[in-house]
PDB file with one MODEL, atoms N, CA, C and O in Angstrom:
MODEL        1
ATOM      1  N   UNK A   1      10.257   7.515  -5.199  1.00  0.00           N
ATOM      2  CA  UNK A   1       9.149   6.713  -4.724  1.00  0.00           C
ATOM      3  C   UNK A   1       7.822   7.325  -5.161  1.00  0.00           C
ATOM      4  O   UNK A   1       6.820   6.808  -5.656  1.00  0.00           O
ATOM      5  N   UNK A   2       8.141   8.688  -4.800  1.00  0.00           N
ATOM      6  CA  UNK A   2       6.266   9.292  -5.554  1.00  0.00           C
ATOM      7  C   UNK A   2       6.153   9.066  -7.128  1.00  0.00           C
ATOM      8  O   UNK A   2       5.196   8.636  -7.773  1.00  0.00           O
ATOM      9  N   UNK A   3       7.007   9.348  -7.418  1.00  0.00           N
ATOM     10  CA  UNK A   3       7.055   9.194  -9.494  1.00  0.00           C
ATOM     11  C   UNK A   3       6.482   8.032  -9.185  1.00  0.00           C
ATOM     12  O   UNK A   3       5.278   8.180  -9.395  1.00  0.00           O
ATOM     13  N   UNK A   4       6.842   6.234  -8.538  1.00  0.00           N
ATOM     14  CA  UNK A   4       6.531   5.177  -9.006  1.00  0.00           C
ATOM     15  C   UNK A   4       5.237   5.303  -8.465  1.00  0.00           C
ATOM     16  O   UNK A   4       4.466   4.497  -8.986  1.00  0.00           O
ATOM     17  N   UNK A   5       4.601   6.179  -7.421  1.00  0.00           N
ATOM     18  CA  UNK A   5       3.298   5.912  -6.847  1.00  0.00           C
ATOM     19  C   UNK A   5       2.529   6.273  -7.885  1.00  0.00           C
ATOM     20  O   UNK A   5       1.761   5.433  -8.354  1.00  0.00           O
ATOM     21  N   UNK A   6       2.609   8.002  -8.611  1.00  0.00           N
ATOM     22  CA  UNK A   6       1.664   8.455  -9.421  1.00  0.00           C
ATOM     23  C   UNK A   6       2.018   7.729 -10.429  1.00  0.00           C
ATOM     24  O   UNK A   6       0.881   7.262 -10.495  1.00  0.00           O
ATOM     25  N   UNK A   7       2.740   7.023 -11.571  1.00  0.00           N
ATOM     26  CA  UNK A   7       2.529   6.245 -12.524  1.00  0.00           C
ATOM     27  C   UNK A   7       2.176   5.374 -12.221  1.00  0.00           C
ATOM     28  O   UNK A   7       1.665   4.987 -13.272  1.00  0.00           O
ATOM     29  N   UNK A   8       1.927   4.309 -11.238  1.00  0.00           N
ATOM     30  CA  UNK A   8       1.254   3.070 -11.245  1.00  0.00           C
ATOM     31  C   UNK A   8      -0.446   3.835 -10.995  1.00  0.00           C
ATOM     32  O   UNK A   8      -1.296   3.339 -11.735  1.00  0.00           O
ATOM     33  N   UNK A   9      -0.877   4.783 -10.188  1.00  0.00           N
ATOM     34  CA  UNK A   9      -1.921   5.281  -9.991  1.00  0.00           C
ATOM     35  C   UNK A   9      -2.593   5.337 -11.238  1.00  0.00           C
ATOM     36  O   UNK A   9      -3.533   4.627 -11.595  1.00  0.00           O
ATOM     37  N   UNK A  10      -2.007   6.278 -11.893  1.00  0.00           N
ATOM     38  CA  UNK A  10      -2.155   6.403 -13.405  1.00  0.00           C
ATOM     39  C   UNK A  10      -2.096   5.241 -14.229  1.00  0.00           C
ATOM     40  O   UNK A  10      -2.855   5.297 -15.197  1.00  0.00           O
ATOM     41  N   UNK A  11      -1.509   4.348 -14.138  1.00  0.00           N
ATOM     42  CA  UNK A  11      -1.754   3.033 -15.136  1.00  0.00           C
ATOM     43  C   UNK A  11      -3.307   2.576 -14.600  1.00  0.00           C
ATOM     44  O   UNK A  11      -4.358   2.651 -15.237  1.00  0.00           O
ATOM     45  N   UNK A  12      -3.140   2.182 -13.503  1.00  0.00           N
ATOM     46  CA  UNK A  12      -4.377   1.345 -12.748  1.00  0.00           C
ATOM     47  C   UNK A  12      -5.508   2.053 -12.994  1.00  0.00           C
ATOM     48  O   UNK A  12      -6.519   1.414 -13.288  1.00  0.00           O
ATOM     49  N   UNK A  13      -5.565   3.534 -12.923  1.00  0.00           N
ATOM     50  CA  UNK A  13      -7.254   4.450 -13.581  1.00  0.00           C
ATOM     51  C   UNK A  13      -7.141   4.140 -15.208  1.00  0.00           C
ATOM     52  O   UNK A  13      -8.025   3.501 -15.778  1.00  0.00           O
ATOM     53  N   UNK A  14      -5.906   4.681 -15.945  1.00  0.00           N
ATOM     54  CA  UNK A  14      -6.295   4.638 -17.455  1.00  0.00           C
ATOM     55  C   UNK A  14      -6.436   3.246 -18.303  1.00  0.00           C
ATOM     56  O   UNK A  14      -7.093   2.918 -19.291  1.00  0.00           O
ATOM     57  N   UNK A  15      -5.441   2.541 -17.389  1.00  0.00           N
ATOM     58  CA  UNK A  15      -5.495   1.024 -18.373  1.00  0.00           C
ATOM     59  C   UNK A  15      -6.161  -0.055 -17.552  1.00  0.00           C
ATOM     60  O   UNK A  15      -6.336  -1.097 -18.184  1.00  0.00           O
ATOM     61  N   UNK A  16      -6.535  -0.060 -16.423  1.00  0.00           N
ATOM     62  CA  UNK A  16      -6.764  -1.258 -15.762  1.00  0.00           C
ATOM     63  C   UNK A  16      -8.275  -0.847 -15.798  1.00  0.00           C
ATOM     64  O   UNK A  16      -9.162  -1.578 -16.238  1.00  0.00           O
ATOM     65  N   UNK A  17      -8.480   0.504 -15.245  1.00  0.00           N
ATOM     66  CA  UNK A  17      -9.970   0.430 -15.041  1.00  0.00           C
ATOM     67  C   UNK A  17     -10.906  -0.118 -15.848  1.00  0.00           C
ATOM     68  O   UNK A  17     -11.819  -0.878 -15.527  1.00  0.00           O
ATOM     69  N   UNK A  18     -10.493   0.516 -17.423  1.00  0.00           N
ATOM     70  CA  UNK A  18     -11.743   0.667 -18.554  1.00  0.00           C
ATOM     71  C   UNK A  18     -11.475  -1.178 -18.828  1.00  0.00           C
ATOM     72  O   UNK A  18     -11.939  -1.426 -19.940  1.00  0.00           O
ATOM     73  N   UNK A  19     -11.106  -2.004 -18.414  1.00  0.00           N
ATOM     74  CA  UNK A  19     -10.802  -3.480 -18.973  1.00  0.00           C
ATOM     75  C   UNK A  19     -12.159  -3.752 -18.407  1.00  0.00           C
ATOM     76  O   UNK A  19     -12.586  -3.275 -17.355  1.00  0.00           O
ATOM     77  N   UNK A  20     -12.884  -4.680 -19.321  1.00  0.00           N
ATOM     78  CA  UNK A  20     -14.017  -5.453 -19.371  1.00  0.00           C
ATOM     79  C   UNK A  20     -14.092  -6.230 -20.568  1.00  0.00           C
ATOM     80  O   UNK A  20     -13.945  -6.021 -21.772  1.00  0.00           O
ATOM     81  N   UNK A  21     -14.490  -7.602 -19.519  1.00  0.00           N
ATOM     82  CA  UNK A  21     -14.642  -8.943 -20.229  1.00  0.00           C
ATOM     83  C   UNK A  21     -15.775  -9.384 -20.506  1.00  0.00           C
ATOM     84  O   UNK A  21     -16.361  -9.288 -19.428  1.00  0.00           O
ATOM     85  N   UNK A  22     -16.384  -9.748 -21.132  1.00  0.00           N
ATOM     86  CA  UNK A  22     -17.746 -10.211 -21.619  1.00  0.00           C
ATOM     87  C   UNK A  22     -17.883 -11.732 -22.412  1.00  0.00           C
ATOM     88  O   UNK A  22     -16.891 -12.287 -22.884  1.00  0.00           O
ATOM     89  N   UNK A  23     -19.173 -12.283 -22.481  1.00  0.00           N
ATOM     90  CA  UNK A  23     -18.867 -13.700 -22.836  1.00  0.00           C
ATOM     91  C   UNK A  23     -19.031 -14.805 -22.287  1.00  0.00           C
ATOM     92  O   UNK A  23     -19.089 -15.872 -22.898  1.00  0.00           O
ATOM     93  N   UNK A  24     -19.142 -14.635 -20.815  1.00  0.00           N
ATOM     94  CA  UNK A  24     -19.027 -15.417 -19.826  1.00  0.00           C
ATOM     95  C   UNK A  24     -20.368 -15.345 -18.873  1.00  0.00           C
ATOM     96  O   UNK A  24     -20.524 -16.094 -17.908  1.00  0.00           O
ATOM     97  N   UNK A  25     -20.898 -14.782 -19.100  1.00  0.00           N
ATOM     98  CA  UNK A  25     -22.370 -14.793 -18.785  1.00  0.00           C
ATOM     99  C   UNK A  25     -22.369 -14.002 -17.295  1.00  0.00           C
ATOM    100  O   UNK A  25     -21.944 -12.850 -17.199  1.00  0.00           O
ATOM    101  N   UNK A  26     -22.885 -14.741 -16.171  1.00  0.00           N
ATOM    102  CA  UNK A  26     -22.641 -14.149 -15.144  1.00  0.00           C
ATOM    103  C   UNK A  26     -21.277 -13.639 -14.446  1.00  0.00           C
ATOM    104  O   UNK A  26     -21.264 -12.775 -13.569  1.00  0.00           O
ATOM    105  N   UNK A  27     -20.215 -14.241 -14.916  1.00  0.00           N
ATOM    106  CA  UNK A  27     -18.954 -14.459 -14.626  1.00  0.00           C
ATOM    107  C   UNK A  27     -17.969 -13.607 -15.065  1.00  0.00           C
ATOM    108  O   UNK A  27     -16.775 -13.628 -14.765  1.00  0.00           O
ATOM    109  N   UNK A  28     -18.659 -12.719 -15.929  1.00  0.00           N
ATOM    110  CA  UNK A  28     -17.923 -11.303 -16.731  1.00  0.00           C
ATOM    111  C   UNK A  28     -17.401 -10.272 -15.151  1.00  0.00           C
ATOM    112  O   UNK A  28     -16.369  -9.602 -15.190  1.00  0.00           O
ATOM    113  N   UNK A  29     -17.951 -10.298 -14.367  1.00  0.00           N
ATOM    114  CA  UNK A  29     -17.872  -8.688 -13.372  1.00  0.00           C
ATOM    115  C   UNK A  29     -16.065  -9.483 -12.506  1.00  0.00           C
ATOM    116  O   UNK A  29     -14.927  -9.061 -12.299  1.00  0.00           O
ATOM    117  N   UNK A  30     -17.102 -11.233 -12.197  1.00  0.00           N
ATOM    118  CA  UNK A  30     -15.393 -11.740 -11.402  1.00  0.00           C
ATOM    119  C   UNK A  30     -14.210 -11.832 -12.264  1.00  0.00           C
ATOM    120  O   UNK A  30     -13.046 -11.641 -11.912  1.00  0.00           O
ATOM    121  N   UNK A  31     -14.669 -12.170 -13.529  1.00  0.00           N
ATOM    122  CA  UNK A  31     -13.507 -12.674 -14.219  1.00  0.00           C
ATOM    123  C   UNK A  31     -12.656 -11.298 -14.235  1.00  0.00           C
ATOM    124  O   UNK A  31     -11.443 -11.232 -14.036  1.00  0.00           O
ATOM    125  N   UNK A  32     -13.745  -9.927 -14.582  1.00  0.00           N
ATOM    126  CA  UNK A  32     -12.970  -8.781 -14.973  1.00  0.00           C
ATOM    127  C   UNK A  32     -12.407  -8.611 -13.644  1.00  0.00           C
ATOM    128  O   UNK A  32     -11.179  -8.689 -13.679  1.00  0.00           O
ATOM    129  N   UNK A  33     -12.836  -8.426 -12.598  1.00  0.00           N
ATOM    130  CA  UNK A  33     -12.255  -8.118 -11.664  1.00  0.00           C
ATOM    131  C   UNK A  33     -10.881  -8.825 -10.900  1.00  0.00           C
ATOM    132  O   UNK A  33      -9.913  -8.276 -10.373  1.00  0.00           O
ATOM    133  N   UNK A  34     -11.156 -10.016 -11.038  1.00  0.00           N
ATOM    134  CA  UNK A  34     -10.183 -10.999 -11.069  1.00  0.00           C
ATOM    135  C   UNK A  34      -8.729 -10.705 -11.807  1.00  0.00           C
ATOM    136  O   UNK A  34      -7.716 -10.680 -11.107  1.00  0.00           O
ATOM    137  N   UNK A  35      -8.649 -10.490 -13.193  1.00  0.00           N
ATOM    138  CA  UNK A  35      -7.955  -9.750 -13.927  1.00  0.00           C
ATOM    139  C   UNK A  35      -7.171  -8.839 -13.414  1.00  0.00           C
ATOM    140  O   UNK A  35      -5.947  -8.958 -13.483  1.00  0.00           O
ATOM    141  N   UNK A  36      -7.718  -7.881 -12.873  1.00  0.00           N
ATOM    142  CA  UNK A  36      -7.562  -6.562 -12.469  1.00  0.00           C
ATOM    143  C   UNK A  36      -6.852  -6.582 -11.270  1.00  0.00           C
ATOM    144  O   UNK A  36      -5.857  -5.898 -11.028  1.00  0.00           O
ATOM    145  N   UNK A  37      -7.421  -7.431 -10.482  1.00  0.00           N
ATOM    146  CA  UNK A  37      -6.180  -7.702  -9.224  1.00  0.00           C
ATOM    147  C   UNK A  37      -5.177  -8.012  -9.240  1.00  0.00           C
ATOM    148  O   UNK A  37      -4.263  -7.461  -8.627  1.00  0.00           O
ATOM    149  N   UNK A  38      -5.037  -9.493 -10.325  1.00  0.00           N
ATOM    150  CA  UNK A  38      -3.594  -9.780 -10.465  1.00  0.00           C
ATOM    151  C   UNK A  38      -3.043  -9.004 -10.816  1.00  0.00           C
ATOM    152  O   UNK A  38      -2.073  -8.823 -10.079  1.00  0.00           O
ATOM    153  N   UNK A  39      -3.090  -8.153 -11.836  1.00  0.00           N
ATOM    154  CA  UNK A  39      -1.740  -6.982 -12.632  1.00  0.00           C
ATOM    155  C   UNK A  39      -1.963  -5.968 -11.368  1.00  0.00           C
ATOM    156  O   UNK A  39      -0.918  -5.591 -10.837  1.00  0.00           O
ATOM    157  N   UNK A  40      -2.941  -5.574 -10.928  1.00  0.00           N
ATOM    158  CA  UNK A  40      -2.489  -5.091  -9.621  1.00  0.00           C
ATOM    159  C   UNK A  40      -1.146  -5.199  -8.817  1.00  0.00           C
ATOM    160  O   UNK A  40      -0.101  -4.556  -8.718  1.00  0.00           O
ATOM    161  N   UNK A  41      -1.735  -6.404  -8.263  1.00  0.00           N
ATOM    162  CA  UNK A  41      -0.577  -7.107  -7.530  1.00  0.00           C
ATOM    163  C   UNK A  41       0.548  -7.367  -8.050  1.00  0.00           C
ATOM    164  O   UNK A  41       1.466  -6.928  -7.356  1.00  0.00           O
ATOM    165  N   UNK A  42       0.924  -7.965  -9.099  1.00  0.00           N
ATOM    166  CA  UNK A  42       1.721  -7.768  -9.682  1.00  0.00           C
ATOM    167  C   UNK A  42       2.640  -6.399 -10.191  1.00  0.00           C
ATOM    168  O   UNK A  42       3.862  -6.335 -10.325  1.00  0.00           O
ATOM    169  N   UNK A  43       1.741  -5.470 -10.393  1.00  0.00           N
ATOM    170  CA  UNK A  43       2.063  -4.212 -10.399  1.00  0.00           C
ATOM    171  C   UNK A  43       3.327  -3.757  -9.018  1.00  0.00           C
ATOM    172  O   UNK A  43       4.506  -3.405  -9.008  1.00  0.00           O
ATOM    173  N   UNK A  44       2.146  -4.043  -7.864  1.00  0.00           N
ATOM    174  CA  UNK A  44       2.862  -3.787  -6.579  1.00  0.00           C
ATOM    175  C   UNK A  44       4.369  -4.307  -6.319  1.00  0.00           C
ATOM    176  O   UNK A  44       5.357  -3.783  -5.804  1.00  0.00           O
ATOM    177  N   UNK A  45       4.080  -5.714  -6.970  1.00  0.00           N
ATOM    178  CA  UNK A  45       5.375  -6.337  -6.673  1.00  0.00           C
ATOM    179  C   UNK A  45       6.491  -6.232  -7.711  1.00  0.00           C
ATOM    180  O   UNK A  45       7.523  -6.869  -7.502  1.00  0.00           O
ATOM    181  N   UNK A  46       6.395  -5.604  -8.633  1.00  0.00           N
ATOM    182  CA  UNK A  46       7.262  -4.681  -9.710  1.00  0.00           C
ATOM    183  C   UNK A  46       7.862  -3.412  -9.024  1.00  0.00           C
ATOM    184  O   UNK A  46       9.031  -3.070  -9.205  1.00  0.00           O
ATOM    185  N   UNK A  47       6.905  -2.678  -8.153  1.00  0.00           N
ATOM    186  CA  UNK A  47       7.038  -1.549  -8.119  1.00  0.00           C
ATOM    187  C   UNK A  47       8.155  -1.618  -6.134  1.00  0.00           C
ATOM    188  O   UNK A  47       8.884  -0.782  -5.600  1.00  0.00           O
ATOM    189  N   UNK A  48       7.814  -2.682  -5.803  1.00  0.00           N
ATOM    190  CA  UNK A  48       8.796  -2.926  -4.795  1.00  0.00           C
ATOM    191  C   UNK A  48       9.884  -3.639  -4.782  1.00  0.00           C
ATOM    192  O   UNK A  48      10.731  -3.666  -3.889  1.00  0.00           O
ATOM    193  N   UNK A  49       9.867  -4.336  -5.960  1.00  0.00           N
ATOM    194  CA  UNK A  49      11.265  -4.600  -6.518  1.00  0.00           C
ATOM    195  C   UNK A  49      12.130  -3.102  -6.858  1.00  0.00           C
ATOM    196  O   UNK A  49      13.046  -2.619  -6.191  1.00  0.00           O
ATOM    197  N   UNK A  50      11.705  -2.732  -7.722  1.00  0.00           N
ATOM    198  CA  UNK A  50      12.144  -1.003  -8.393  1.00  0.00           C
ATOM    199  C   UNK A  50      12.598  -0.627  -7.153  1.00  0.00           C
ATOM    200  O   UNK A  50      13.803  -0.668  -6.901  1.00  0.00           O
ATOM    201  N   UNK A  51      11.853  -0.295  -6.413  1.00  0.00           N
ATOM    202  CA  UNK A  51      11.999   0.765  -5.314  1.00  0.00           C
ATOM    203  C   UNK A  51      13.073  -0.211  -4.087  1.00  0.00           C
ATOM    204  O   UNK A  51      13.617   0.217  -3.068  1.00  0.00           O
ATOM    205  N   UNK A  52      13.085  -1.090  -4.447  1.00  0.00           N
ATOM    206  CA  UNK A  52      14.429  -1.848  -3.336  1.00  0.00           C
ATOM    207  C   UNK A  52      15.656  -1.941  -4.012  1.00  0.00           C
ATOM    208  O   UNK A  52      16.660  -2.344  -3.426  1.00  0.00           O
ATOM    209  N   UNK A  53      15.666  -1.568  -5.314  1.00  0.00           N
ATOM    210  CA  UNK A  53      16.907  -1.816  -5.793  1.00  0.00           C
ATOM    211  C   UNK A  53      17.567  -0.230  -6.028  1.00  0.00           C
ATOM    212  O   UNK A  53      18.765   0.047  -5.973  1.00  0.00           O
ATOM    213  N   UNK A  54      16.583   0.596  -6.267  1.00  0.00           N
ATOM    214  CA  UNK A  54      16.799   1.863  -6.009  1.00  0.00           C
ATOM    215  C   UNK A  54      17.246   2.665  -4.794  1.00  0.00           C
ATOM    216  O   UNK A  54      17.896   3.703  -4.674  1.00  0.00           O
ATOM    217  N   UNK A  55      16.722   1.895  -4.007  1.00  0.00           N
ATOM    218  CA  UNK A  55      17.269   1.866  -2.573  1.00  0.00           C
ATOM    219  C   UNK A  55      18.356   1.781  -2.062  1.00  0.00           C
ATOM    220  O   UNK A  55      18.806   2.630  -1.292  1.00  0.00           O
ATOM    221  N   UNK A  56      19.115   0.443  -2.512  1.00  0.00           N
ATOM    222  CA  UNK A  56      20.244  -0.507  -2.631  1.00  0.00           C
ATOM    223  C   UNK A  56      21.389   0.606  -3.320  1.00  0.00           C
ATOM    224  O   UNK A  56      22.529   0.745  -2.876  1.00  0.00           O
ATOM    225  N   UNK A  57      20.893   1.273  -4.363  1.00  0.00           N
ATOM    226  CA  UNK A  57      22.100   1.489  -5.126  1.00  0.00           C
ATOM    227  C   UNK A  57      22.135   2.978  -4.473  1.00  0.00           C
ATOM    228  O   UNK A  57      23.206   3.478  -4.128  1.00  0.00           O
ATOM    229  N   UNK A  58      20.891   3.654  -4.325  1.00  0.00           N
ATOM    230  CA  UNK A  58      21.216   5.064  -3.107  1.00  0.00           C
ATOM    231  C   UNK A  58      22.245   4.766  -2.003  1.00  0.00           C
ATOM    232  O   UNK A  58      23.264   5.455  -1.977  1.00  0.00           O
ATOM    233  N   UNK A  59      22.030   3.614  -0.919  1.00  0.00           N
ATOM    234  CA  UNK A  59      23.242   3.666  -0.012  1.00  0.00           C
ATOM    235  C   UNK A  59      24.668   2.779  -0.459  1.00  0.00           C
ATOM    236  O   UNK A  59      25.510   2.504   0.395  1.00  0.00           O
ATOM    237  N   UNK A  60      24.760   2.535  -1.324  1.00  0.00           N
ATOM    238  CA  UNK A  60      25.707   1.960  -1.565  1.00  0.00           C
ATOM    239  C   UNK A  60      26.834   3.005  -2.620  1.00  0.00           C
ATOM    240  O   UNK A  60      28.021   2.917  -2.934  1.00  0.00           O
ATOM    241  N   UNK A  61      25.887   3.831  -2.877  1.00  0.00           N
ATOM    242  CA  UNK A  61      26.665   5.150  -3.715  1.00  0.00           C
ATOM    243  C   UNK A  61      27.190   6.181  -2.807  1.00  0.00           C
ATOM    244  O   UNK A  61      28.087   6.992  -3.034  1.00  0.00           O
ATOM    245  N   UNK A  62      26.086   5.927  -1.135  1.00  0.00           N
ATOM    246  CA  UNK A  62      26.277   6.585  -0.313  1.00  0.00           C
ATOM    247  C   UNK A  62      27.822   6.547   0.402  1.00  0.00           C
ATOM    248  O   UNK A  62      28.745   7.361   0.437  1.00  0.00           O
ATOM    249  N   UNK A  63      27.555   4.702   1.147  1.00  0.00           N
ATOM    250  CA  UNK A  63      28.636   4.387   1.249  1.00  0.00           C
ATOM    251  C   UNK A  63      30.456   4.485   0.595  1.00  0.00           C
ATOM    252  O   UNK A  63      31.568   4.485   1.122  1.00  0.00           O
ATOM    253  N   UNK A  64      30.037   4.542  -0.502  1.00  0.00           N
ATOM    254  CA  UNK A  64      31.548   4.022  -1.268  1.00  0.00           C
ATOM    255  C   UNK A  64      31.669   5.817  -1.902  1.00  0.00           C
ATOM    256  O   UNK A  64      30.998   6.406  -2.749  1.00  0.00           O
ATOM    257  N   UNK A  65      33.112   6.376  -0.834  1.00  0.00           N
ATOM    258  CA  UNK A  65      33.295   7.492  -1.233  1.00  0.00           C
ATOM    259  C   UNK A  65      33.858   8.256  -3.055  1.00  0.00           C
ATOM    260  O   UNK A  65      33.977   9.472  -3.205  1.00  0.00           O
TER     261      UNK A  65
ENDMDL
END
């Protein structure tokens, strides 16, 4: 679970942060930010899939002698 915390940490500072959109006049700061949430979120919900199936296969390796 910590490995998936510090690599998503680490994606979200090195690749998500430096993203900026331009072009759009006033609308550059939401759009970028906008952006940035979804793969966020999305991120999250990658990373709790991972971690439930990892889960799954810990007690079930547990279970079955």
């Amino acid at each position: 679970m910590w490995i998936l915390i510090i690599i998503g940490g680490g994606i979200s500072v090195a690749i998500l942060g430096p993203i900026q959109i331009s072009g759009y006049g006033n609308l550059d700061g939401i759009l970028s930010s906008g952006i940035k949430a979804i793969i966020a979120i999305l991120m999250v919900v990658l990373w709790i899939f991972i971690l439930s199936k990892i889960k799954n296969w810990i007690f079930q390796k547990e279970l079955n002698p």
